[in-house]
TIKOLVEX-774946 format. One record per residue (C-alpha): residue number from 1; residue in one letter; x, y, z. Coordinates in steps of 0.05 Angstrom, whole numbers. Example, Ala and Ser with C-alpha at 12.3 -4.5 7.8 and 13.67 -1.06 7.14 Angstrom:
(1; "A"; (246; -90; 156)) (2; "S"; (273; -21; 143)) 
***
This chain:
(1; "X"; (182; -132; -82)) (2; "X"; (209; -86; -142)) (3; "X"; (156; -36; -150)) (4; "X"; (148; -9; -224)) (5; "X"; (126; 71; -222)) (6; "X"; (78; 51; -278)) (7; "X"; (36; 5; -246)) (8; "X"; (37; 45; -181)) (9; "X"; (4; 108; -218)) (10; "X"; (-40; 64; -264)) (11; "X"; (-117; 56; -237)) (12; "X"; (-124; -13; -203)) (13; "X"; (-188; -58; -194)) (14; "X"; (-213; -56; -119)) (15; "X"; (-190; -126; -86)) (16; "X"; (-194; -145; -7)) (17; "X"; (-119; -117; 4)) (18; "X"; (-92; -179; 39)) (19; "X"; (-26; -183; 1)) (20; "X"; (18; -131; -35)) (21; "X"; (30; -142; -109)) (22; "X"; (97; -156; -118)) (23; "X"; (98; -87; -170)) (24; "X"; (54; -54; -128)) (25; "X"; (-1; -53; -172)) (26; "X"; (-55; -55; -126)) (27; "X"; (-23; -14; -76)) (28; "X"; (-93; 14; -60)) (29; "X"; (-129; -32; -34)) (30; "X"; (-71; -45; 10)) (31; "X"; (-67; 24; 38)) (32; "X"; (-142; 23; 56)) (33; "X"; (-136; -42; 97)) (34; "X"; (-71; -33; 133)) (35; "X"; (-100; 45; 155)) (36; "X"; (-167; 17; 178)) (37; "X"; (-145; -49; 206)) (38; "X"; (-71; -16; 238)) (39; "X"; (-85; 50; 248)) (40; "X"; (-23; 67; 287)) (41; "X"; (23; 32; 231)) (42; "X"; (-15; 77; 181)) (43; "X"; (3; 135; 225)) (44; "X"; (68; 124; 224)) (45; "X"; (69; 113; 155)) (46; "X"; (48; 174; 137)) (47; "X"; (87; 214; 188)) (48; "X"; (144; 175; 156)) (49; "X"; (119; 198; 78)) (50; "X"; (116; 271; 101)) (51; "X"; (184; 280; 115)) (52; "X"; (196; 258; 38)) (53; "X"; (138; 295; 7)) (54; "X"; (128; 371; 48)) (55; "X"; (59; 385; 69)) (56; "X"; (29; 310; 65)) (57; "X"; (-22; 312; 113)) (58; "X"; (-53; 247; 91)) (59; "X"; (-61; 185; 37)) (60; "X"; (-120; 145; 22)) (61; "X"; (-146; 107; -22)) (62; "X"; (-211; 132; -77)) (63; "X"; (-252; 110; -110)) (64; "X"; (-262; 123; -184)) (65; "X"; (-313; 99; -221)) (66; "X"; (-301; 9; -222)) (67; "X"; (-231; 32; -201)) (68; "X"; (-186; 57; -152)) (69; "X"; (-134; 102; -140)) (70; "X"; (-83; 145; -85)) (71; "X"; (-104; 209; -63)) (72; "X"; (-49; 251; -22)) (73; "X"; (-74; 320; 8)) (74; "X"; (-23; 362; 18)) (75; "X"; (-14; 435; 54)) (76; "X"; (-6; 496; -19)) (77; "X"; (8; 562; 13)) (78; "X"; (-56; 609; 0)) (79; "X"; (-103; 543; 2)) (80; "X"; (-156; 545; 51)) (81; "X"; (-165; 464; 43)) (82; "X"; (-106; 414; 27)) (83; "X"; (-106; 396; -42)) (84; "X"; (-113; 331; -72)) (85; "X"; (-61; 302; -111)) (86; "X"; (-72; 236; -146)) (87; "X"; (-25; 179; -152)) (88; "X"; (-14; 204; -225)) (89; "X"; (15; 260; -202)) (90; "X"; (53; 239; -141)) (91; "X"; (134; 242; -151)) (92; "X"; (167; 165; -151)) (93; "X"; (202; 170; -93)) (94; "X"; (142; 180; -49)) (95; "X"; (99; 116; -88)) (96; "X"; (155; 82; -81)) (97; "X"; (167; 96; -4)) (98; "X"; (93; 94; 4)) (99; "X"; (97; 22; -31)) (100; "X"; (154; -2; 18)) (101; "X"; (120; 18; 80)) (102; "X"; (56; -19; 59)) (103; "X"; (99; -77; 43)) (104; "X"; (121; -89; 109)) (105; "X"; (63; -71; 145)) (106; "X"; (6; -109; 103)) (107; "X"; (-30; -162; 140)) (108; "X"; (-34; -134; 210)) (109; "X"; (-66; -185; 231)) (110; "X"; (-28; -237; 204)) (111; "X"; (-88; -272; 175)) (112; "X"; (-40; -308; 125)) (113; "X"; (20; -313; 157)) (114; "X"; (61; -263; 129)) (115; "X"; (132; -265; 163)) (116; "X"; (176; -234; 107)) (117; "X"; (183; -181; 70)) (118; "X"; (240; -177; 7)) (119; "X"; (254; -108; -23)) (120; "X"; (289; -98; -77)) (121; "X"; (320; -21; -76)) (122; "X"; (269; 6; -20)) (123; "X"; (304; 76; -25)) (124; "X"; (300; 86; -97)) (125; "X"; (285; 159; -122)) (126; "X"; (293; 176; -46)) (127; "X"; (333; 241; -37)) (128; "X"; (399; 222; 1)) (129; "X"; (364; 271; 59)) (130; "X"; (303; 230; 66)) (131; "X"; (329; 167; 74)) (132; "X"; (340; 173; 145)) (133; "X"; (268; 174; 153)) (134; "X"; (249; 112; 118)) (135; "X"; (314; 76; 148)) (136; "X"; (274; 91; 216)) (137; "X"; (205; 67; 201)) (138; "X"; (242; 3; 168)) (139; "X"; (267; -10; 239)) (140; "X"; (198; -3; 273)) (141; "X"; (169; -46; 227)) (142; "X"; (221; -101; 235)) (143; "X"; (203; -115; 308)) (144; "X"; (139; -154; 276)) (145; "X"; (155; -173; 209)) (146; "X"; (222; -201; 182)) (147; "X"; (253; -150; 123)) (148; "X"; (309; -163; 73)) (149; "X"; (334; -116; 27)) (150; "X"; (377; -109; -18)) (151; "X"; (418; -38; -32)) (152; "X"; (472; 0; -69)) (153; "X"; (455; 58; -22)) (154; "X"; (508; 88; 21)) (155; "X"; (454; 127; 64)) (156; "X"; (410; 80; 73)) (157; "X"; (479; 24; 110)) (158; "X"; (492; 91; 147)) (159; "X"; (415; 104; 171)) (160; "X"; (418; 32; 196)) (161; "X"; (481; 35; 226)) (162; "X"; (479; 99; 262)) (163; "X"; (415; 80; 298)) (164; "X"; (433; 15; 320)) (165; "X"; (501; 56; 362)) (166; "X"; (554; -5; 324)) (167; "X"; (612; 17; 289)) (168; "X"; (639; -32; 243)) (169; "X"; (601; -87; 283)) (170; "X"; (558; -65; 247)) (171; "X"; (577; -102; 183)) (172; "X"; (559; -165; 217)) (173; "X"; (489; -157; 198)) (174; "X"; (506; -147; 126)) (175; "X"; (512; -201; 66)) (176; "X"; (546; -174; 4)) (177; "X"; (535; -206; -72)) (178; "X"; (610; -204; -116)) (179; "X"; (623; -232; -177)) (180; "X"; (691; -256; -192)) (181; "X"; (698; -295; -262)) (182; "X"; (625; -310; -263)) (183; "X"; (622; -332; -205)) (184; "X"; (572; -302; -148)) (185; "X"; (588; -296; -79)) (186; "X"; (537; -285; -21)) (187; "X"; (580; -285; 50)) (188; "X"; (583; -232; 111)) (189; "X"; (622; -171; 107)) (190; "X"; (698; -174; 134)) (191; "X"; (721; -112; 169)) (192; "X"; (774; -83; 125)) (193; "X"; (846; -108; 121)) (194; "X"; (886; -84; 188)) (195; "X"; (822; -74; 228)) (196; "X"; (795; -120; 275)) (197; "X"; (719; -131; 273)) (198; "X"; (696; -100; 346)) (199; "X"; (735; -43; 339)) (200; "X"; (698; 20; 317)) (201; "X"; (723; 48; 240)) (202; "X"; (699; 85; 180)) (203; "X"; (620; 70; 178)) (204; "X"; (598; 22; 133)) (205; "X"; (571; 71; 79)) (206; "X"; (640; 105; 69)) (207; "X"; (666; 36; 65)) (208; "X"; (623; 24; 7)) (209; "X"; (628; 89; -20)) (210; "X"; (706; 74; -20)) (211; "X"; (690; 8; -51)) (212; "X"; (734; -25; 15)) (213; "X"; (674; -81; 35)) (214; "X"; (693; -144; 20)) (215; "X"; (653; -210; 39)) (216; "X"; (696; -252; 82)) (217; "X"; (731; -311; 41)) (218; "X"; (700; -378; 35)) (219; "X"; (715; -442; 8)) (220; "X"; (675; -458; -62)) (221; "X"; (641; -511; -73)) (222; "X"; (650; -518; -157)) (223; "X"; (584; -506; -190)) (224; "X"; (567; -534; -253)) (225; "X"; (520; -496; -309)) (226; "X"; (456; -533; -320)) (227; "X"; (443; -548; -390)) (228; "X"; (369; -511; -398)) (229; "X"; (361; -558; -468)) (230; "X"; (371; -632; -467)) (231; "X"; (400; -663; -531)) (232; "X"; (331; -689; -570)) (233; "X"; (289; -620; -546)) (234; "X"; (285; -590; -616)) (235; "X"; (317; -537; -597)) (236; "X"; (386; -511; -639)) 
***
C-alpha cells in the first residue's frame, strides 16, 4: 500500500469493501465493512485516529448521490452537535492513518485469505507526537494479520521498540535497504561496532537518527543487469 491523498479525498463508486485499493481509493467502502463486520477493530480504530485528529468522535462512510465519501464528526467548542467534516477536508495525516488502519484490519473474516499487509511509509504526515499511537494499534493488529513496513521514521523504530521492553535486541526484527555502487542490500541490522547484540544501547531510532545502523555484512552473490531489449526488438 502507498496511499495517494488525492484519491483518498476524491468521491469513490460504492463496491462490497472486501479488499483495500492499493492507493486507497475506495477507502469507503472499506471503512463501512470492517466497522459493521469488526466492530471492536473499528473501535479501536477510531480511538486510535482521535489521538491524531482532536475531537474525532467518529468516521463513516456516506453516501452521496451514485457515490461515496468519509464523513468524520468531530467535537467545535460552542457546537451543540459534532460537525461533519468530509474527506475533502480531512488533514493527510489522518486519511492516511485512517487508510493504514483499514489496511490491516480489512477482511475480518478472512473470507479471502488475507495474511499480509505491505505499507509503504504508514506514518507519513503523522506528527512525530502521534506516532506513538498508530505504532500501538499496528501492534494489536499484528496478532491476526502479518504487517511489513517500510520507514525512514525515527519515532515510529522507537514506538516499536519501546513497547516491546528490547534494547538493541531490538534491531533483530529489523531489515535495512543500502546501496553501495548500485548495488542494493536487504540484510538484518548489526548492533553497532563495539557493542554486542544482547546488550542494551542507544535505541534504534537514535541509531538511525545518527545514521550508525548498518545491515550485517554478507557475501554477494554477483548480479547481472537484464537486458530489457533483445537485439532484433526495434527498439534503438
Amino acid at each position: 500500500y502507498r496511499f495517494v491523498p488525492d484519491a483518498l479525498r476524491a468521491l469513490a463508486r460504492p463496491g462490497d469493501g472486501a479488499r483495500l485499493a492499493s492507493d486507497g481509493s475506495n477507502l469507503p467502502s472499506v471503512v463501512e465493512r470492517v466497522a459493521r463486520e469488526s466492530p471492536d477493530a473499528w473501535r479501536d480504530v477510531v480511538e486510535t485516529v482521535a489521538t491524531i485528529t482532536d475531537g474525532l468522535v467518529a468516521i463513516e462512510r456516506e453516501a452521496l448521490g451514485p457515490y461515496e465519501t468519509l464523513c468524520a464528526r468531530r467535537v467545535v467548542a460552542g457546537a451543540r452537535h459534532p460537525w461533519k467534516f468530509y474527506a475533502s477536508e480531512l488533514s493527510d495525516g489522518t486519511l492516511h492513518a485512517l487508510a493504514t488502519l483499514a489496511a490491516v484490519h480489512q477482511d475480518p473474516r478472512r473470507r479471502h485469505g488475507l495474511s499480509l499487509a505491505a505499507l509503504s511509509e504508514p506514518t507519513a504526515a503523522l506528527h512525530p507526537a502521534a506516532v506513538a499511537a498508530l505504532a500501538g494499534a499496528l501492534q494489536r493488529a499484528a496478532r491476526h494479520t502479518q504487517i511489513l513496513a517500510t520507514s525512514h521514521s525515527p519515532e515510529l523504530i522507537d514506538a516499536l521498540e519501546s513497547a516491546s521492553g528490547a534494547g538493541v535486541s531490538q534491531l533483530a526484527g529489523l531489515l535495512l535497504a543500502r546501496i553501495d555502487d548500485g548495488v542494493t542490500t536487504l540484510a538484518d541490522a548489526a548492533p553497532p561496532p563495539g557493542l554486542p547484540g544482547a546488550e542494551l544501547g542507544p535505541p534504534a531510532g537514535t541509531l538511525l537518527r545518527e545514521d550508525r545502523l548498518r545491515p550485517r555484512r554478507r557475501a554477494r552473490r554477483p548480479i547481472d543487469q537484464l537486458d530489457l531489449f533483445a537485439p532484433g526488438d526495434g527498439v534503438d
